[in-house]
N, C-alpha and C positions, 0 to 999 in steps of 0.2 A: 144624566143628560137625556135628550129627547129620543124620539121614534126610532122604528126597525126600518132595518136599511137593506136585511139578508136579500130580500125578493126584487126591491126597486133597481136595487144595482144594476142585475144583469140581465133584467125581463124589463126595461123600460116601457113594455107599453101594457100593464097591468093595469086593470080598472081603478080610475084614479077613486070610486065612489068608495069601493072596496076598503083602499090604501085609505082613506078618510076617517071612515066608518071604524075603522082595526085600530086605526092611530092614535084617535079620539079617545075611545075606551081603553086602551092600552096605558095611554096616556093620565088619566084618571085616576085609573088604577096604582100607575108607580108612585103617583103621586101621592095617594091615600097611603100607601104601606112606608114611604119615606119621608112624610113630612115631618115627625115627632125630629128626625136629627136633621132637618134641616134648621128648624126651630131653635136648634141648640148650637149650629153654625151661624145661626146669625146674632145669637148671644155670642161668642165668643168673637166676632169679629167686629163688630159695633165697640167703638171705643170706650161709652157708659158702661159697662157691663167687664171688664178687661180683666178686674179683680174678683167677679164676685162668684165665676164658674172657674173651673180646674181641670176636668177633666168630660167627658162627654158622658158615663152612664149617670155619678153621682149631679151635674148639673141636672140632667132627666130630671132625677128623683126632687129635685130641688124643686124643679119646675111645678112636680104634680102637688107639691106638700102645699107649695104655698101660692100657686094659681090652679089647682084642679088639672085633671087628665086635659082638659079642654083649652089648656095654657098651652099645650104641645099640637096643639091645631090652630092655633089663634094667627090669621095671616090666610088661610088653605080657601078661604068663598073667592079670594079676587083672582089665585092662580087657576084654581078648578072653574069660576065664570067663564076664562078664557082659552081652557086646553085645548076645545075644537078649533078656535080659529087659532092659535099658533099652531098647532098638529099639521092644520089646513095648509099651511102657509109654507110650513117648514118640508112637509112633503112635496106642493107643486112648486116652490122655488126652488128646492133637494134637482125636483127631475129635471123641469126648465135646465138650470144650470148643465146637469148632467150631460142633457140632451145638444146644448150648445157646442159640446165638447165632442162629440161623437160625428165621425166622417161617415158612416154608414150604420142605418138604424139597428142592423144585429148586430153591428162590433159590442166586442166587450172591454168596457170601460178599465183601465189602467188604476192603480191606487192613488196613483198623483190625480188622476180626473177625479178619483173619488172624493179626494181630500177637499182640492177647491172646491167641487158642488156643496159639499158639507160647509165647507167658512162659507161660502155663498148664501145659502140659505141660513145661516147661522145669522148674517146681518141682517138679510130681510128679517127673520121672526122677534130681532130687535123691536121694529114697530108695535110689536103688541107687551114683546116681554118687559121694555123699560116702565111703563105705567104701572104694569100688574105686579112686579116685583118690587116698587116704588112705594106702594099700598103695600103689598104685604110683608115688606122690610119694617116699617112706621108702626104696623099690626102688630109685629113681635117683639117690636123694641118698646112697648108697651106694658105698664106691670098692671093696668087696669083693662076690662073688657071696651071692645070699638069694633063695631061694623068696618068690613071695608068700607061700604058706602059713606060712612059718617068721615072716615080717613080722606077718601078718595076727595069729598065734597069741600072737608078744610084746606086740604093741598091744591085745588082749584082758584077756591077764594082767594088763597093768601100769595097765589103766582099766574094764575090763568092755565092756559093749557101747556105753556112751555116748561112750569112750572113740577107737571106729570111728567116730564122728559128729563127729568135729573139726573145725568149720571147715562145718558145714551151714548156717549162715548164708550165709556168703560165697558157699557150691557154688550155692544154689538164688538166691542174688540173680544171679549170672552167668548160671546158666541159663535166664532168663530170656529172654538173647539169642538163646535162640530166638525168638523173635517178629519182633526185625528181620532172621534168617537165614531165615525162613520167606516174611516180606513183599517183603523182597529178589527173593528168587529169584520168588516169581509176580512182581513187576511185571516183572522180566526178560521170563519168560515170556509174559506178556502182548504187553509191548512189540514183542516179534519174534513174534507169533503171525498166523494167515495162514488165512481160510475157508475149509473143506475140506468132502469130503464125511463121513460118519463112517464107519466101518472100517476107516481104513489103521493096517496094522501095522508100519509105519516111525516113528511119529510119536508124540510125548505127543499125545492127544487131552483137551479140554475145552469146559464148556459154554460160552457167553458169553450175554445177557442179551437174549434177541430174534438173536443175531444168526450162529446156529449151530452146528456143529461151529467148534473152532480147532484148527488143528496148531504144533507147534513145531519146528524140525530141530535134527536132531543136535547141527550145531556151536552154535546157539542153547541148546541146552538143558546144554551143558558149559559156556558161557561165562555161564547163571545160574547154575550149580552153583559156578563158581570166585567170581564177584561179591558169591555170598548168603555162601559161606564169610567173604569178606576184612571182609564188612559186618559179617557176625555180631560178627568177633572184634573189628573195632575200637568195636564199642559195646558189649562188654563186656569188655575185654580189662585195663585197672584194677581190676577185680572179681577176674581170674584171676590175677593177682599177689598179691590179696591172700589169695587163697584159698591158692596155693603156701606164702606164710609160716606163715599158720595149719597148714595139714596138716604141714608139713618141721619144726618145732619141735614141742617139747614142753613140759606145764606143768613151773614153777619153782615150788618151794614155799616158803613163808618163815612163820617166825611171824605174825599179826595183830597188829601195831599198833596201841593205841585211841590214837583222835585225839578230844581235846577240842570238841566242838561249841557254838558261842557262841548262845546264842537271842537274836533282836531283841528284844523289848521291854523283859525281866527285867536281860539281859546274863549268865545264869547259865551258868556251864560244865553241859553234860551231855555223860557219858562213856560210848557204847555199849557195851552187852553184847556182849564177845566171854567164850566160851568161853575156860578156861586154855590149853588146847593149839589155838586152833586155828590152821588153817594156810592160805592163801591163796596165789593162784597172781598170781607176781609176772613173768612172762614178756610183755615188750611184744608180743608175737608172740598173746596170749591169746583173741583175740577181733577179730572183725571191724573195731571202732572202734578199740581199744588198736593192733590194726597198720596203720589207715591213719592214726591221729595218731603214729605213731612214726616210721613210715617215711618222712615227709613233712618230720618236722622234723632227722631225721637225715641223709636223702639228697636231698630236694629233690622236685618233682613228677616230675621226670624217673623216677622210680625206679617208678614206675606203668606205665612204657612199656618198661623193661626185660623183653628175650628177644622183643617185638614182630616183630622181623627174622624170625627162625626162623618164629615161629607165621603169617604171609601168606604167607610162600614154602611152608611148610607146606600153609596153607588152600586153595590154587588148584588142584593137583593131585589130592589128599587129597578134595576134593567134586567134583570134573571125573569122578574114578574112586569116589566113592560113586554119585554121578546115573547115569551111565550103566551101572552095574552093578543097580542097581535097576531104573532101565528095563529093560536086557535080560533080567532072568531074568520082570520082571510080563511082558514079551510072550511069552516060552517057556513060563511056567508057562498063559499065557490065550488 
């Protein structure tokens, strides 16, 4: 999951250009080093696909034999077009929110305030993330080469722009886990934090409540960045399945059926007005509800936890190298 939270928490009025700037590339970056098993998460949760990966390193291999290294990137132009403005968004709705919650501007935020700023800002970055991972879901469930843009421009034509919003239910209820990705990671930080004086430019600094400067070290502050990732995803990682089905399908259309409706007291049939032509979308795949009552009865609970493997071996690296990529450039740039 997304950006560093070590510094925003307890020093809310940090240069937001900064927090932008550190986020953005941070962000990028995690992105570059994990996208091969995301690739391989979204094989394995996409329904097409159900039989034909097993296990997360040998699909890799699968992947490179018979679509090249560049299969295991295929989807990464529409995420990375848009890192900065989610980054952007997710940091100043992160603080907004934050800052809502705060009775006085040095108070220090509580993990419960942290948690909701985190789902807070996890809905807003909905806005950008339902499009971009909409494209780059359709990218990967793809055994031939396509531009996002060539993706992005059919999914327009063939629904407009509501059409790009597939599955925004599912996207912004998931992102929510920002909140326990965020809570995560400060109690970490806390947990291993240590009285200092304030200046050092080695160290996340933060306030605490009476009881002065805190430092965090290095290997501490990759070991909350790898923690807050594996937390994130396992409390919301049911959600991201179900979001995969919703974006990777398309609607089905079929005539409407009128179905007789019985009234209690009368017992009189009344038969709803449908239009002569119209047409409804009969895809279990339709909607948030329709694909976790399908998927469930079809495949079992398990099938909520499918591509799981990928996405924590994923997550440990992928935020170990966002966090301290964002550290190092807030100290270069301050």
């Amino acid at each position: 999951m997304g950006p560093n939270d070590g510094e925003v928490v307890d020093q809310v009025g940090l240069n937001p250009t900064v927090d932008f700037v550190a986020g953005t590339i941070a962000g990028m970056t995690g992105l570059v080093v994990g996208f091969p098993f995301d690739t391989v998460k979204v094989r394995f949760q996409n329904p097409a696909f159900t039989s034909r990966y097993h296990s997360t390193f040998p699909a890799i291999a699968t992947i490179i034999k018979e679509e090249k290294f560049i299969g295991l990137y295929k989807g990464i132009t529409s995420p990375l077009a848009t890192t900065a403005l989610m980054n952007g968004l997710v940091f100043a709705s992160y603080r907004f929110f934050l800052k809502l919650q705060m009775v006085h501007p040095d108070s220090i935020p509580t993990i419960s305030q942290i948690a909701l700023a985190g789902a807070g800002s996890g809905i807003v970055s909905s806005i950008v993330t339902t499009p971009t991972e909409l494209i780059k879901i359709r990218q990967q469930s793809l055994l031939t080469q396509s531009t996002a843009r060539q993706v992005g421009l059919q999914i327009f034509k063939e629904g407009g722009l509501s059409a790009l919003y597939r599955g925004v239910t599912a996207t912004a209820l998931r992102d929510c886990g920002y909140g326990a990705y965020f809570a995560a990671y400060e109690i970490t930080c806390r947990y291993f934090s240590t009285p200092i004086t304030t200046g050092s430019a080695s160290s996340t600094i933060y306030s605490e409540n009476g009881a002065g400067a805190q430092k965090v070290s290095w290997p501490a502050l990759l070991l909350a960045g790898g923690i807050a990732g594996v937390v994130g995803w396992l409390a919301t990682f049911p959600l991201d399945v179900v979001k995969t089905r919703v974006q990777s399908s398309q609607p089905i259309y079929s005539p409407a059926v009128s179905t007789p409706i019985t009234t209690g007291a009368s017992s009189t049939l009344v038969m709803p007005l449908l239009a002569k032509d119209t047409m409804v979308d009969v895809n279990p795949y339709r909607s948030t509800l329709s694909t976790i009552i399908h998927s469930y009865r079809e495949e079992g609970i398990g099938v909520f936890f499918r591509g799981l493997s990928p996405t924590l071996i994923r997550a440990i690296p992928v935020n170990m190298v966002t966090f301290a990529m964002f550290e190092a450039v807030v100290h270069f740039l301050t």
